[in-house]
C-alpha positions as CSV (number, residue, x, y, z in Angstrom):
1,X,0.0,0.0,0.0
2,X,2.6,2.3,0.9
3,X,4.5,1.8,-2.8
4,X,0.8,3.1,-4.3
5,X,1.6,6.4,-2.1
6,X,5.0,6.5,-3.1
7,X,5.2,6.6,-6.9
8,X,2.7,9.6,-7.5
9,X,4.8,11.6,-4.9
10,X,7.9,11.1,-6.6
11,X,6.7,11.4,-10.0
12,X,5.1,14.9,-8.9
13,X,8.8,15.8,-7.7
14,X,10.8,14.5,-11.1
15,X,8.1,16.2,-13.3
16,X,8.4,20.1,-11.3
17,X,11.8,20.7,-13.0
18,X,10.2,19.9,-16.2
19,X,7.3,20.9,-18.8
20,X,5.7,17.7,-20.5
21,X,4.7,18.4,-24.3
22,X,2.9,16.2,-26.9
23,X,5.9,15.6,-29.2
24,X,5.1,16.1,-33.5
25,X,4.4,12.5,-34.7
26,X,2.8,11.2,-31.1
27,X,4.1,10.5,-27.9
28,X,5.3,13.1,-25.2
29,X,8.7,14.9,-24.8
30,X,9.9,16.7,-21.2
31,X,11.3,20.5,-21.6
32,X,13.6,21.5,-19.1
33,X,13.0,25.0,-17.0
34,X,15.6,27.3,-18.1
35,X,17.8,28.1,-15.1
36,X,17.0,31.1,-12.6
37,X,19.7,33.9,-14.4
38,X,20.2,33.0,-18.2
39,X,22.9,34.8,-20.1
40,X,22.8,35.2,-23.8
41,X,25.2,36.6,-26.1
42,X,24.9,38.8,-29.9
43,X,23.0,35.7,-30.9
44,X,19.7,35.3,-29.2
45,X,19.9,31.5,-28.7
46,X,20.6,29.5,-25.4
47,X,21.5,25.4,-24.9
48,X,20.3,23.5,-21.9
49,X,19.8,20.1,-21.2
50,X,19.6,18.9,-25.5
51,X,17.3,21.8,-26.2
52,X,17.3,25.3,-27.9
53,X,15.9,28.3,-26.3
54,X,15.5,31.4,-29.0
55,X,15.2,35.1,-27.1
56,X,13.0,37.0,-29.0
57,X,10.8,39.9,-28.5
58,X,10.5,39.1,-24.4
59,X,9.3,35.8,-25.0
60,X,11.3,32.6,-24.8
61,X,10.9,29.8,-27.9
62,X,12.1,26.0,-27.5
63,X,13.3,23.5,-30.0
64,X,15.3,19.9,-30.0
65,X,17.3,21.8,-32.8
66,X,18.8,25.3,-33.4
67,X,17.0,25.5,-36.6
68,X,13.2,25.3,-35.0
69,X,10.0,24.5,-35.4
70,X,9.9,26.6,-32.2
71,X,7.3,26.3,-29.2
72,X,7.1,28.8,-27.2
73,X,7.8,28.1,-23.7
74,X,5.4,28.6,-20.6
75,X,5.9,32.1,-18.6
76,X,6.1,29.3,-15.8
77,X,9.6,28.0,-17.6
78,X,11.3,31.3,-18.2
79,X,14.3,32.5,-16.0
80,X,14.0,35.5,-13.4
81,X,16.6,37.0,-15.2
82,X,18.0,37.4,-19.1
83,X,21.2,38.9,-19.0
84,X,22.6,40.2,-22.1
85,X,26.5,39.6,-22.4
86,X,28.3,42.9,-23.4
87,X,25.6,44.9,-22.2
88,X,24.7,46.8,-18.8
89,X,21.6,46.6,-18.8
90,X,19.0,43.3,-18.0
91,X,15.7,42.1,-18.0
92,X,14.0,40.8,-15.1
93,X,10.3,38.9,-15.2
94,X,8.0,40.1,-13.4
């Protein structure tokens, strides 16, 4: 009885750190949050954990490859912060 208890607690702790997606051509796929601070460079793109994140326009895109087709990603899986490397100034969500 207790294993029945068990397994939806931990699944509900694996699945926080991640956003599950229906994948193109069935099935589902897991999307890592973006850390808390993220720092981009002159290009507007950002690698974690196997995916692509594209900066654009104060929203944040996903793909499995640099080249798209993009998602765009949940306000709920954006960083706090997008610093911008070479510049002074940053953006915080609110």
């Amino acid at each position: 009885m207790k294993i029945n208890i068990l397994v939806p607690m931990l699944s509900a702790l694996v699945l926080t750190g991640c956003l599950v997606t229906p994948r193109r051509g069935g099935g589902l796929e897991l999307v890592p949050i973006l850390p808390t601070i993220v720092e981009i460079g002159d290009e507007p793109y950002y690698e974690h954990q196997g995916y692509h994140y594209f900066y654009s326009n104060d929203r944040w895109h996903y793909s499995t490859t640099r080249n798209g087709p993009w998602t765009e990603l949940p306000r709920s899986h954006w960083p706090k912060e997008t610093r911008h490397r070479g510049h002074d100034d940053h953006h915080d969500r609110r």
